[in-house]
C-alpha positions, 0 to 999 in steps of 0.5 A: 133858635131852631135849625135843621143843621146836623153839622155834615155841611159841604156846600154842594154849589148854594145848597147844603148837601147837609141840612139842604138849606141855600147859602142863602137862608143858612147866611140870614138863619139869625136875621129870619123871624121864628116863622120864616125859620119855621117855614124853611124848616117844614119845606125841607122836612117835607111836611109840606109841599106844592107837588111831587118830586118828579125825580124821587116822587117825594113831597117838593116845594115851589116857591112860584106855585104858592104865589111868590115872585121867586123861588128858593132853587133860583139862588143855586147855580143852575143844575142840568135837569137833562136827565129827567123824564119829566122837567116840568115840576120842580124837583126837592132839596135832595134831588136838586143837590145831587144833580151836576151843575149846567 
């Protein structure tokens, strides 16, 4: 089974600070299909993306812009985006687990 772990896991409030995967996905990573893993596994090698990190200007990946109800970041505990420049745009896996809690 495929897995982005590299075994450097802290949980850094629902995401991994490690393989930056949410508690969420790393809890049902046995119960998702190849492709559901597959896509997981795109979005935080950033190999796709729905836009640019306004924070390290990366690729990043919204969930609600590629038509989904929700998105991967609403099962964190909210972070404070106050710092940013920009907080239209969701920022990406990295940036978001750096930032402090709200």
């Amino acid at each position: 089974m495929k897995t982005p772990c590299i075994a450097a896991c802290k949980n850094s409030h629902g995401i991994c600070s490690g393989c930056h995967r949410t508690m969420n996905e790393i809890v049902n990573w046995r119960h998702f299909s190849d492709a559901e893993r597959d896509t997981v596994i795109t979005h935080i090698q950033r190999q796709t993306s729905t836009h640019q990190c306004p924070s390290c200007h990366a690729p990043a990946q919204c969930d609600i812009s590629q038509g989904k109800a929700t998105c991967w970041c609403f099962e964190l505990e909210q972070r404070d985006t106050s710092s940013l420049v920009e907080n239209s745009a969701c920022l990406c896996r990295q940036c978001l687990t750096e930032l402090p809690l709200a």
